[in-house]
N, C-alpha and C positions, 0 to 999 in steps of 0.2 A: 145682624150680629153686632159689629160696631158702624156708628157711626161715620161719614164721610171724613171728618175734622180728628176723629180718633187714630184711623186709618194712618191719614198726612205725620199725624203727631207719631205714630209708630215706626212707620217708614223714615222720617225726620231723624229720630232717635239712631235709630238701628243705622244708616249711615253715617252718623257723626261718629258713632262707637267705629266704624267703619275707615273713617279719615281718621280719629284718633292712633288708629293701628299702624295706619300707612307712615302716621309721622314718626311714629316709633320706628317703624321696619326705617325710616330713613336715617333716623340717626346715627340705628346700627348697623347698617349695613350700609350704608352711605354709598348707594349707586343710584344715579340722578336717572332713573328710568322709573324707577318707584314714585319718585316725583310726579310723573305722566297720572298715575292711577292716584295719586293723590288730589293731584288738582282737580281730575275727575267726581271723583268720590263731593269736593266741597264744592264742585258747582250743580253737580245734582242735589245737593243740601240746601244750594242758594234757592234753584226752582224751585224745591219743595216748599219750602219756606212762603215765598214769593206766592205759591197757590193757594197755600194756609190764609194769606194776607188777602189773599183774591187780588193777585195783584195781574195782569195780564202780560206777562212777557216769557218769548220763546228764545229769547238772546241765550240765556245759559244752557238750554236744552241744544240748541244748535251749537256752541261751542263745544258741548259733549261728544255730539255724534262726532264735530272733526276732530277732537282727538281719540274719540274712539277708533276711527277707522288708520288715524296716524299711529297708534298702541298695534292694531293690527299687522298694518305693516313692518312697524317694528321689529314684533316678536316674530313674522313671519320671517325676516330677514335674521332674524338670531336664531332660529330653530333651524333654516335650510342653507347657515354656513357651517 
């Protein structure tokens, strides 16, 4: 169907569209937890990019997972007070 390179370039896309929202949601609603899903959003934008380049590094994919799992706790701590 598409290509490998097309793929990244899709995925690439559709997340920045992705960070662009969050930066919005932030200026108007300006709660620093949207931040968290922000910084998110542009460092899986960074890997992807990074894979596009063939460039070899797991630094920003691992900084995702800790703040995913820190986003987890989070909301989990906002939803069971």
């Amino acid at each position: 169907m598409f290509d490998y390179s097309s793929q990244l370039i899709l995925s690439i896309s559709i997340r920045i569209i992705a960070a662009l929202f969050s930066i919005y949601l932030i200026k108007r609603i300006r709660d620093w937890r949207i931040a968290m899903l922000t910084l998110m959003l542009l460092l899986m934008d960074f890997q992807q990019v990074l894979r596009f380049f063939e460039v070899k590094s797991e630094i920003p994919g691992f900084v995702v997972s800790i703040l995913a799992l820190l986003t987890t706790i989070l909301v989990g701590r906002l939803l069971l007070v």
